[in-house]
C-alpha positions as CSV (number, residue, x, y, z in Angstrom):
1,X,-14.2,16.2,-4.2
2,X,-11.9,14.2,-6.5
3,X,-9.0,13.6,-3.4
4,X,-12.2,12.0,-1.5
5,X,-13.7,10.2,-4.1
6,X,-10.4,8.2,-4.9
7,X,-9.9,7.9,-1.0
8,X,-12.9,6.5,-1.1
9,X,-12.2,3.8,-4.1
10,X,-8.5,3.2,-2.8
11,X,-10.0,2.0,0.3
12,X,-12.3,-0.4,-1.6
13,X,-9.6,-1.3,-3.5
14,X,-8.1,-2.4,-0.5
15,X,-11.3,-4.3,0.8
16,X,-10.5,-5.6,-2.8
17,X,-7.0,-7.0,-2.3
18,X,-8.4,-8.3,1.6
19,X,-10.8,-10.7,-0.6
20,X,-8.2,-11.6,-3.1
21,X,-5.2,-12.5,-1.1
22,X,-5.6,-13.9,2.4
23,X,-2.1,-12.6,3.5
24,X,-3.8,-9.7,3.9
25,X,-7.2,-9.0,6.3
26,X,-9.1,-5.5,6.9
27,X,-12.0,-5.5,9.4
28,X,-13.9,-3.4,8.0
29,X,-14.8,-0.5,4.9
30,X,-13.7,2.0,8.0
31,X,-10.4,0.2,8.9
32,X,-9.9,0.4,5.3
33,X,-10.5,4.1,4.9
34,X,-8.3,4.5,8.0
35,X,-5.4,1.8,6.3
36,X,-5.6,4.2,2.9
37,X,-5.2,7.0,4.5
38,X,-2.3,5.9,6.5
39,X,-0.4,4.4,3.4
40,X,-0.9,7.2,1.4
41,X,0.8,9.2,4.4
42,X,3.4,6.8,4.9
43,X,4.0,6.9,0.8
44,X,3.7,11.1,1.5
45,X,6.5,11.0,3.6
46,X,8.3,8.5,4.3
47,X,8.7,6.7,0.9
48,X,10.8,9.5,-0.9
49,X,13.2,9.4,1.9
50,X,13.7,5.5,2.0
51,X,14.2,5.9,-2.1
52,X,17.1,8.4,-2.2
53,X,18.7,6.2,1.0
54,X,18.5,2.9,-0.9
55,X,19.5,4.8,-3.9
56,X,22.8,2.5,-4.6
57,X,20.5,-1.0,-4.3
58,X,17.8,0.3,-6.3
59,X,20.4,1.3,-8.9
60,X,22.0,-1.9,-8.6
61,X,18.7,-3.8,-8.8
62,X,17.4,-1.9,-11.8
63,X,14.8,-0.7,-10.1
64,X,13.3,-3.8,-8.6
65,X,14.1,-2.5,-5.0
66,X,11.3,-0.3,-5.2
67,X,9.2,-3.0,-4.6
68,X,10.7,-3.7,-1.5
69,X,9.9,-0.2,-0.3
70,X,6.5,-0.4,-1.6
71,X,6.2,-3.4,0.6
72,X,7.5,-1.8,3.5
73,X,5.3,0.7,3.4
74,X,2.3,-1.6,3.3
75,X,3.4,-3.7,6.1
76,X,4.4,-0.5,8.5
77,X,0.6,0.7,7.8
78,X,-0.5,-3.0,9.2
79,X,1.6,-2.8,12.0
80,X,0.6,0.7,12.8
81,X,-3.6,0.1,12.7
82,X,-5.7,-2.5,14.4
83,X,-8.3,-3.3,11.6
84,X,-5.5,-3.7,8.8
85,X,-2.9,-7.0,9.4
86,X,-0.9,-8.3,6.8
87,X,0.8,-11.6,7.7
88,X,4.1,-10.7,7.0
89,X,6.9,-9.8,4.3
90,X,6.0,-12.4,1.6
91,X,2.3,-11.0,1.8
92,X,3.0,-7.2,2.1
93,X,4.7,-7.8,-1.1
94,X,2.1,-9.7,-2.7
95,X,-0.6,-7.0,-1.3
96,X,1.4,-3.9,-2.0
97,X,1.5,-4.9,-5.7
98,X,-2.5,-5.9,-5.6
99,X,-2.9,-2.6,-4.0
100,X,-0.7,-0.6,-6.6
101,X,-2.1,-2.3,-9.8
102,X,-5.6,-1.2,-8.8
103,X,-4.4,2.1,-7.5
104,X,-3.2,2.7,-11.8
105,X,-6.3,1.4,-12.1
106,X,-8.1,3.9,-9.9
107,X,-6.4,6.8,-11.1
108,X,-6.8,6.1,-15.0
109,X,-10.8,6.2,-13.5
110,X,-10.2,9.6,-11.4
């Protein structure tokens, strides 16, 4: 019940960052449950993999690389769904920090 209950505000929170930034547009509340669900499974996977490979330039960075991957991850979810388009790098950026800062939010809630 709590996993669907913060799928259910992460996607809101996602409607949330479609109001606030226009860099990034979602259809619909069901294209947003369908665009969490896809970056939470893209953040499953495929994030801990692109971490240890960019290991050296995350070091380097002091951690500021991460954001870069967080962005990535945001912006291969857009180009994966229909209902869910960010605009491109600039915005995934801008969206994927939108979308983390309410996701602390969300799970200080849950």
């Amino acid at each position: 019940m709590k996993l669907i209950f913060k799928w259910l505000l992460s996607a809101a929170a996602l409607l949330l960052v479609a109001h606030l930034y226009s860099g990034v547009q979602v259809h619909n509340f069901t294209a947003a449950l369908i665009a969490s669900l896809v970056i939470g499974l893209l953040n499953t996977v495929l994030r801990p993999v692109l971490v240890v490979l960019t290991l050296p330039v995350t070091i380097l960075t002091l951690g500021l690389f991460l954001f870069v991957v967080n962005a990535l991850m945001f912006w291969s979810a857009s180009g994966l769904l229909a209902g869910f388009h960010v605009t491109g790098f600039a915005a995934a950026l801008i969206g994927s920090l939108l979308y983390s800062a309410l996701g602390i939010v969300i799970d200080s809630v849950v």
